[in-house]
C-alpha positions as CSV (number, residue, x, y, z in Angstrom):
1,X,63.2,64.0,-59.2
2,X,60.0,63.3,-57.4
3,X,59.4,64.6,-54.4
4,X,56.3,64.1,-52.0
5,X,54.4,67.0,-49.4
6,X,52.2,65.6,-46.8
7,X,50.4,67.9,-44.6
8,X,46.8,67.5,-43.1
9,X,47.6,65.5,-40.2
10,X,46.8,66.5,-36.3
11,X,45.5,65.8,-33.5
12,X,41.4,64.7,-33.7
13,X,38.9,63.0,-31.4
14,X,37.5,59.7,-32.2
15,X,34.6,59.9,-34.7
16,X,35.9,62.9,-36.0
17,X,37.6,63.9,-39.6
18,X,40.9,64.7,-41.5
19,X,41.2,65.3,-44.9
20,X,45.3,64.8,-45.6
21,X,46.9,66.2,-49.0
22,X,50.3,65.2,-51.1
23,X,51.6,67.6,-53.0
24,X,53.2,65.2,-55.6
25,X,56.1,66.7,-58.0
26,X,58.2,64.6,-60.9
27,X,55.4,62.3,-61.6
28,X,51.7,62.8,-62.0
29,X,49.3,61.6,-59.9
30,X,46.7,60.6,-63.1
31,X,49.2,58.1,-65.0
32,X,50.5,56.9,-62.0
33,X,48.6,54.3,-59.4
34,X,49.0,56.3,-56.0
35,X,48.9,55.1,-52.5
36,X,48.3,56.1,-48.8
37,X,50.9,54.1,-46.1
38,X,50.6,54.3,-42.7
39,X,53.1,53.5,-39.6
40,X,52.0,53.5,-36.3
41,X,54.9,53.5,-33.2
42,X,56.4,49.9,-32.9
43,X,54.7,49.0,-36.4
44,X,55.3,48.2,-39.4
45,X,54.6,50.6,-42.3
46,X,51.1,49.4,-43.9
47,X,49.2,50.6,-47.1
48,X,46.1,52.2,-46.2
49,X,44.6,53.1,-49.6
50,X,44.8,52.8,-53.2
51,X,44.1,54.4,-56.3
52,X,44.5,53.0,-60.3
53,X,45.9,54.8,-62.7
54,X,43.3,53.9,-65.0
55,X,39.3,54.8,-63.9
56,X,38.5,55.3,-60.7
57,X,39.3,52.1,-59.0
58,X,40.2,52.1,-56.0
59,X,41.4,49.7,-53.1
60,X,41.1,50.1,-49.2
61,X,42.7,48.0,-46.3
62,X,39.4,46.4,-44.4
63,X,40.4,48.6,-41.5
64,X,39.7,51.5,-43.4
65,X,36.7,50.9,-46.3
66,X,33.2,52.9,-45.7
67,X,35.6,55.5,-43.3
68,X,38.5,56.6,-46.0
69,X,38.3,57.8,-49.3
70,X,41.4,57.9,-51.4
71,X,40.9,60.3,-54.3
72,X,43.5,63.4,-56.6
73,X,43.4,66.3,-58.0
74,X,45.2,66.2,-61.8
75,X,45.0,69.7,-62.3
76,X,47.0,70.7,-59.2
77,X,48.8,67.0,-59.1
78,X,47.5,66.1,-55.7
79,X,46.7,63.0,-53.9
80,X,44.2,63.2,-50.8
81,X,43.0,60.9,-48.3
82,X,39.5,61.7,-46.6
83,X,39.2,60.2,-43.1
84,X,36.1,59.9,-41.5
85,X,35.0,58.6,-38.4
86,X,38.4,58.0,-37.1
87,X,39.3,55.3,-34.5
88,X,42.4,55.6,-31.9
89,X,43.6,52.6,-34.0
90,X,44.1,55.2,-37.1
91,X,47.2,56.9,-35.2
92,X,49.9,56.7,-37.1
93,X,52.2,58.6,-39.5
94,X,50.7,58.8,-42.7
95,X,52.8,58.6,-46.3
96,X,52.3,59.0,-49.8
97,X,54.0,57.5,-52.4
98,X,53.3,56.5,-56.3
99,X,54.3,52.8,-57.6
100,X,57.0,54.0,-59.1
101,X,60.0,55.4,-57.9
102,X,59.9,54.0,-54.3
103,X,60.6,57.5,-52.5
104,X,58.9,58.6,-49.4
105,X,58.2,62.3,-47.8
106,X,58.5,63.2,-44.8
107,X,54.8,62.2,-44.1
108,X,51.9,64.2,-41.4
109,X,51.3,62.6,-37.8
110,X,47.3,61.9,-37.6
111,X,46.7,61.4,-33.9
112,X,43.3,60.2,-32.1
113,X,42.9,60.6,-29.0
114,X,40.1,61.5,-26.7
């Protein structure tokens, strides 16, 4: 059963940062391509970020590329989302979720606000 822990999220001031985590259990986050969604209120949910199960690669919304960096930890089987230099435009509820199974946690609230 895979389940999915987001935590990270809060309340930040434009320009500043948030580093959000997913605990990821019944799949692992090296063999599996991984992504960050987003839905914002009255939206609909969006991928953010990106990351192959092979290499590095990576892919980024243009929205997001130069501020976000989508990147895991194997050992612990964690996916994280560095957000830099965040815009009121990045509120939103962000989720986690590998290719495969299509299952969602609960996700973290990432609010910017002055």
């Amino acid at each position: 059963q895979v389940q999915l822990v987001e935590s990270g999220g809060g309340l930040v001031q434009p320009g500043g940062s948030l580093r959000l985590s997913c605990i990821v259990s019944g799949v692992s986050v090296r063999s599996n391509v991984m992504s960050w969604y987003r839905q914002a209120p009255g939206k609909t949910r969006e991928l953010v970020a990106q990351i192959g199960n092979v290499g590095i690669s990576t892919y980024y919304i243009a929205s997001v590329k130069g501020r976000f960096t989508i990147f895991r930890d194997n050992t612990t089987n964690t996916l994280y989302l560095q957000m830099d230099s965040l815009k009121p435009e990045d509120t939103a509820v962000y989720y986690c979720r590998p290719l495969k199974p299509i299952v969602w946690g609960q996700g973290t609230q990432v609010t910017v606000s002055s």
